[in-house]
C-alpha positions in Angstrom: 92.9 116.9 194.1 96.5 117.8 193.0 98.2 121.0 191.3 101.0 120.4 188.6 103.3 123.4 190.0 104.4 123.7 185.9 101.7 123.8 184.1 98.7 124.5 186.6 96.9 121.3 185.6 94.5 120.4 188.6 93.2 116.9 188.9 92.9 113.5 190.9 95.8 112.1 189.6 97.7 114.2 190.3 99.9 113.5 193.7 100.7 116.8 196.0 103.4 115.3 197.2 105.1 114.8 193.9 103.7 118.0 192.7 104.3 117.2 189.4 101.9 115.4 186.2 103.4 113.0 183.9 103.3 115.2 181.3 106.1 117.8 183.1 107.9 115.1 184.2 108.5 113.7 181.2 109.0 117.6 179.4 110.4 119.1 182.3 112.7 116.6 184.1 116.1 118.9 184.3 114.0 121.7 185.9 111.7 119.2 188.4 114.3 116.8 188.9 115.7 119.0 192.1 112.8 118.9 193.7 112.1 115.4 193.4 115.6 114.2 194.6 115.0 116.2 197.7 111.2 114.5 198.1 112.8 111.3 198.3 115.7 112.2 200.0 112.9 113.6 202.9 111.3 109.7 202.9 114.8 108.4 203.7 115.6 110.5 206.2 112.3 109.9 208.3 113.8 106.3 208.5 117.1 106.8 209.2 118.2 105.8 205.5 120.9 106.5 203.6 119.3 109.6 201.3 121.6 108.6 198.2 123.6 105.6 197.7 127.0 106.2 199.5 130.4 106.7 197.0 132.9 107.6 199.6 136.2 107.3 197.5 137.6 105.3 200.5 134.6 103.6 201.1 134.2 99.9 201.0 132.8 98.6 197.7 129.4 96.6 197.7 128.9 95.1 194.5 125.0 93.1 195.0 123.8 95.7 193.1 123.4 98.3 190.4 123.9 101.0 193.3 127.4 99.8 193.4 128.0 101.8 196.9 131.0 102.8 198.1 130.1 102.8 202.3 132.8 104.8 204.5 133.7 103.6 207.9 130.4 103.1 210.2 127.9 103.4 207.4 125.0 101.5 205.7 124.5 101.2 202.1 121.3 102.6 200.4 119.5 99.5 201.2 119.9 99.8 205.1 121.5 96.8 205.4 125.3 96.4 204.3 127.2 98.7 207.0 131.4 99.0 206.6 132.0 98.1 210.1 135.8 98.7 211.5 137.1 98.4 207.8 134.3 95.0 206.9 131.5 94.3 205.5 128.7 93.2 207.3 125.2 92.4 206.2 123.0 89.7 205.2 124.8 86.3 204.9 124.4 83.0 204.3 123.2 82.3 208.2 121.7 85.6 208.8 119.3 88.2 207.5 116.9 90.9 208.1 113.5 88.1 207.2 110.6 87.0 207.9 108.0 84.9 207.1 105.1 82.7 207.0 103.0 79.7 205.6 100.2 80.8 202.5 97.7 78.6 201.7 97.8 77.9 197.3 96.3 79.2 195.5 97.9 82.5 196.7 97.6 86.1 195.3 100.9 85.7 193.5 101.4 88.1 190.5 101.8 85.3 188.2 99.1 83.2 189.6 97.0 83.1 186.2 100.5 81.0 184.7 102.7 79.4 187.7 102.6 75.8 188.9 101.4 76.4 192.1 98.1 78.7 190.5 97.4 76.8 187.6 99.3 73.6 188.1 101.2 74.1 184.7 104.4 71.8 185.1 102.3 68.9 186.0 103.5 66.1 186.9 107.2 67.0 187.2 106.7 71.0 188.9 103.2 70.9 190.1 101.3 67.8 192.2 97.8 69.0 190.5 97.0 69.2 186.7 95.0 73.1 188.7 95.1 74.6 191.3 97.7 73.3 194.0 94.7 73.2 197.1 96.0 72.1 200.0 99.7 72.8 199.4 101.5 75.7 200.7 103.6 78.5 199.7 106.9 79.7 202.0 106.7 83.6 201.8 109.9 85.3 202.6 109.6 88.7 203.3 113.2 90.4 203.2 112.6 94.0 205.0 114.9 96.0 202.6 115.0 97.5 199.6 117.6 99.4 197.1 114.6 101.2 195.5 112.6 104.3 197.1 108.9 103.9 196.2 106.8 106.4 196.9 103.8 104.1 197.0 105.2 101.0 198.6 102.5 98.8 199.3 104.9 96.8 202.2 106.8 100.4 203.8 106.6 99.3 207.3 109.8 97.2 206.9 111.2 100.3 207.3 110.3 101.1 210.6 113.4 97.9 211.8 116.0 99.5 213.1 119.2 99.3 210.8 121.1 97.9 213.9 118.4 95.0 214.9 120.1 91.4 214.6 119.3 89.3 212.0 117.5 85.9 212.0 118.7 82.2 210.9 117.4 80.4 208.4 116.9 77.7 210.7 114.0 78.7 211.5 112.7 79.1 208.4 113.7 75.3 207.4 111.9 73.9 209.9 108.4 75.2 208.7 109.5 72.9 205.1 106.5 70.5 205.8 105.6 68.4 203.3 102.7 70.1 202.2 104.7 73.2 201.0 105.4 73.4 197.5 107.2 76.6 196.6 109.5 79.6 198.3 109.0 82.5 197.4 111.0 85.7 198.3 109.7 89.3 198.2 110.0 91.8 200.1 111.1 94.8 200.4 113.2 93.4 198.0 115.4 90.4 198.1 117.9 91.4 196.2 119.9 93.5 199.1 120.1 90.0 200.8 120.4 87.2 197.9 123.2 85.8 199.9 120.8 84.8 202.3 118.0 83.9 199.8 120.0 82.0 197.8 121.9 79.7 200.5 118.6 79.4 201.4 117.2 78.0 198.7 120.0 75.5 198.6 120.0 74.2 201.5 115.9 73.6 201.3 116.5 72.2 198.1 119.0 69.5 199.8 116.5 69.1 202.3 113.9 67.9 200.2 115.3 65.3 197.4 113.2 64.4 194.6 110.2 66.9 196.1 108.6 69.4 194.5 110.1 72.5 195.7 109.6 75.6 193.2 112.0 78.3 194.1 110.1 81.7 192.9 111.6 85.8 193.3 109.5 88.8 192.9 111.8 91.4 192.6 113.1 95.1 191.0 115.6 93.3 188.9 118.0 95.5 189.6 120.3 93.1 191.3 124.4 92.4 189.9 123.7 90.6 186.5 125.6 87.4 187.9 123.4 87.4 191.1 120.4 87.7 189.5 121.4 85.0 186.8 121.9 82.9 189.0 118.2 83.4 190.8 116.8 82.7 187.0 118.9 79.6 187.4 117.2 78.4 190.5 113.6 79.1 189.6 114.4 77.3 186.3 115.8 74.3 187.4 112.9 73.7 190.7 109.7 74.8 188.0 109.7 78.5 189.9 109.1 82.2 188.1 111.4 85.2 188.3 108.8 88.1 188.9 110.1 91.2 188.2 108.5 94.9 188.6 108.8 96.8 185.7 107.4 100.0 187.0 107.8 102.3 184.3 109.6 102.7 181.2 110.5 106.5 181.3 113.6 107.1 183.4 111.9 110.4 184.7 108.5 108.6 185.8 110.7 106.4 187.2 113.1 108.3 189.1 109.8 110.4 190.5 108.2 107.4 191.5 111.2 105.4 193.0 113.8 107.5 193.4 116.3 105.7 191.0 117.4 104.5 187.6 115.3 101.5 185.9 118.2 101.5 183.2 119.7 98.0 185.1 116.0 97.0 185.5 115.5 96.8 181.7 119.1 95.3 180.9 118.4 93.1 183.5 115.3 92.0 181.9 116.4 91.5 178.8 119.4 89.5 179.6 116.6 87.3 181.2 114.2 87.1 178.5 117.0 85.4 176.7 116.8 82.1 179.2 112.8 81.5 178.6 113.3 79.0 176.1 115.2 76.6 178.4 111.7 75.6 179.2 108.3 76.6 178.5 105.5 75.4 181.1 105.5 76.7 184.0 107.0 80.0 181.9 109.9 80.9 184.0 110.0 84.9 183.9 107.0 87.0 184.5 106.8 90.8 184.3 104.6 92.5 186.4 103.3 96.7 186.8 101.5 98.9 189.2 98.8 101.0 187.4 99.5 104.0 189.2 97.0 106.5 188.3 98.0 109.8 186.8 101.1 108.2 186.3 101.7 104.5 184.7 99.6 106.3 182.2 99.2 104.7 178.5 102.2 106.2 177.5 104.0 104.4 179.8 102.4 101.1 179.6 102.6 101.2 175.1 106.2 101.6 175.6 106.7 98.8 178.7 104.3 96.4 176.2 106.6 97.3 172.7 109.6 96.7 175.2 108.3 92.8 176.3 107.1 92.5 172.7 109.9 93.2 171.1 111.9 90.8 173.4 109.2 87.8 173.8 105.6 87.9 173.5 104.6 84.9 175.4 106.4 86.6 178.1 103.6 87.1 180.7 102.8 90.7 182.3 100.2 90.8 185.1 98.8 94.4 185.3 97.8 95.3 188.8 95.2 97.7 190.1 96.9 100.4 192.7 95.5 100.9 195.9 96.9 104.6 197.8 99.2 103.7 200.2 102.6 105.4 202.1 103.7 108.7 200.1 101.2 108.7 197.7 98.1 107.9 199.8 96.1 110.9 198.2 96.2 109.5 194.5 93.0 107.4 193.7 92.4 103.3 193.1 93.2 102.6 189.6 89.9 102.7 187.5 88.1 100.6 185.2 88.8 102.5 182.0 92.6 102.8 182.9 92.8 99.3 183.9 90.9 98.3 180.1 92.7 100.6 178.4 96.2 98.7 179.6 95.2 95.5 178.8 94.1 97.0 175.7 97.6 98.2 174.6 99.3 94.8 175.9 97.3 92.7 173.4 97.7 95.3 170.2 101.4 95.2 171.1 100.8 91.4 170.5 101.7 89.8 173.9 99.8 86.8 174.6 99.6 85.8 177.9 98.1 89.1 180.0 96.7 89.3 183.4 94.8 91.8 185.2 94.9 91.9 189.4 93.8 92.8 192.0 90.3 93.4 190.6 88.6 94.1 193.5 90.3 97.8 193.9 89.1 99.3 190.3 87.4 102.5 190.8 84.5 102.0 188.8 84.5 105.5 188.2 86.9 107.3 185.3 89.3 110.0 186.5 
């Protein structure tokens, strides 16, 4: 049970280590906004992260995302993984990055599974090799351990715990588990946007690999990458039958700054700029928007706007709503419940979006809070 320190409000949703309810954060933001810089500066630090992004005027620029760091001399970048070394650059390049990653049996627990090839076999014949479910194909998940957000609830924090000075690995290695029953790539993380360089060389050097095979190329990501880089993901996915999965997390910047410790203003141009290439082809649907129901804090405010927001761009757009489960920072809020859960899916559709999911199913409290 948690105390809003403004207005005295006691309740379950309420995180003690924010401190905070929605309601103040939203109201309140110049006054709380202090104290919730220096919470998330206190997550960094127990890594050994940057606590801001870096914008030392003789810094070197890195320009792979909205951060935009400027890193001085023996730095990293925010992410943890771009480092000015003796006046260069260094990070994740084309033959090296901070990955790893394994085989997953399809149908897989991807957000969009209710509309991508490899879930529903949408695409068929050209981008799936079932008219369902692809059974007894695979999908290549690449986990890239970074991230240039700070969320508080990160289901996948232990990347963290690498060393900002452990070597990279070669995609190699990661070519050589391209067996013919795999059918997609995916990249998530983390993020992959601090390392695109890696994900997307990658990508096409698999893609060279296999001629005339089905090989979806798929992202799950904040969308917060450099327009161009991220572009040029969207390009990929659409031209192998793969989805762009982005995490809209909320729509207020304050709930979003207090949950991941940054702007979602490049998130949301981002987004838009990508909503624009749907039409370039319609089955499997090539952008997918996805949210955490954080209790206490996606709260229907939050989720009306995020729903008028994909509306007003595209409502075939697809959004899978996900049920929370307490994890890293905020490991004292509850599982999402039922009624919040309903009550989403409930604004989505009165917004007028027509292809919405609910997941992870199995964590709704069947209890109201």
């Amino acid at each position: 049970m948690g105390v809003c320190r403004v207005c005295g409000k006691e309740a379950r949703t309420i995180s003690s280590r924010i401190g905070f309810c929605v309601r103040c954060i939203r109201e309140y933001w110049p006054e709380i906004e202090p104290e919730i810089r220096e919470l998330h500066a206190r997550t960094r630090r127990a890594f050994g992260l940057p606590e801001a992004p870096p914008r030392a005027e003789e810094g070197l620029p890195c320009n792979l995302c909205f951060h935009r760091c400027r890193i001085p001399e023996g730095a990293f970048g925010y992410c943890g993984v771009w480092q000015n070394r003796e006046g260069r650059l260094v990070g994740a390049g084309p033959n090296e990055a901070h990955v790893s990653w394994y085989l997953d049996p399809l149908p897989t627990n991807c957000v969009a599974d209710f509309v991508c090839a490899g879930g529903t076999g949408a695409g068929h014949p050209r981008f799936a090799h079932r008219p369902g479910p692809e059974y007894g194909y695979f999908n290549l998940a690449v986990f890239y351990e970074a991230c240039n957000f700070n969320c508080l609830y990160c289901q996948n924090w232990h990347f963290r715990r690498r060393s900002l000075r452990d070597r990279g690995r070669s995609p190699e290695r990661m070519l050589a588990d391209l067996r013919p029953e795999v059918s997609c790539i995916c990249y998530f993380g983390g993020d992959p946007g601090p390392q695109a360089p890696h994900a997307l060389a990658l990508s096409r050097r698999a893609l060279e690999r296999t001629p005339g095979r089905i090989l979806r190329i798929c992202w799950e990501t904040n969308g917060a990458e450099n327009p161009r880089i991220l572009r040029r993901m969207m390009e990929l996915s659409l031209e192998t039958g793969g989805t762009l999965k982005v995490d809209l997390k909320a729509f207020s910047p304050p709930v979003h700054r207090a949950l991941c410790g940054v702007s979602n203003t490049a998130t949301l141009e981002n987004f838009r700029a990508m909503a624009e290439l749907v039409s370039a082809r319609a089955d499997p649907p090539p952008l997918v928007a996805s949210t955490l129901l954080v209790p206490g804090y996606v709260d229907e405010e939050e989720l009306e706007a995020l729903a008028r927001f994909l509306a007003e761009l595209n409502p075939e757009i697809p959004w899978a709503l996900l049920a929370f489960h307490p994890d890293f920072y905020l490991n004292d809020l509850p599982t999402t419940s039922r009624r919040h859960a309903e009550a989403a899916l409930a604004l989505a559709r009165s917004a007028g979006l027509k292809r919405v999911s609910l997941g992870n199913v199995h964590l709704l409290d069947p209890f109201s809070y």
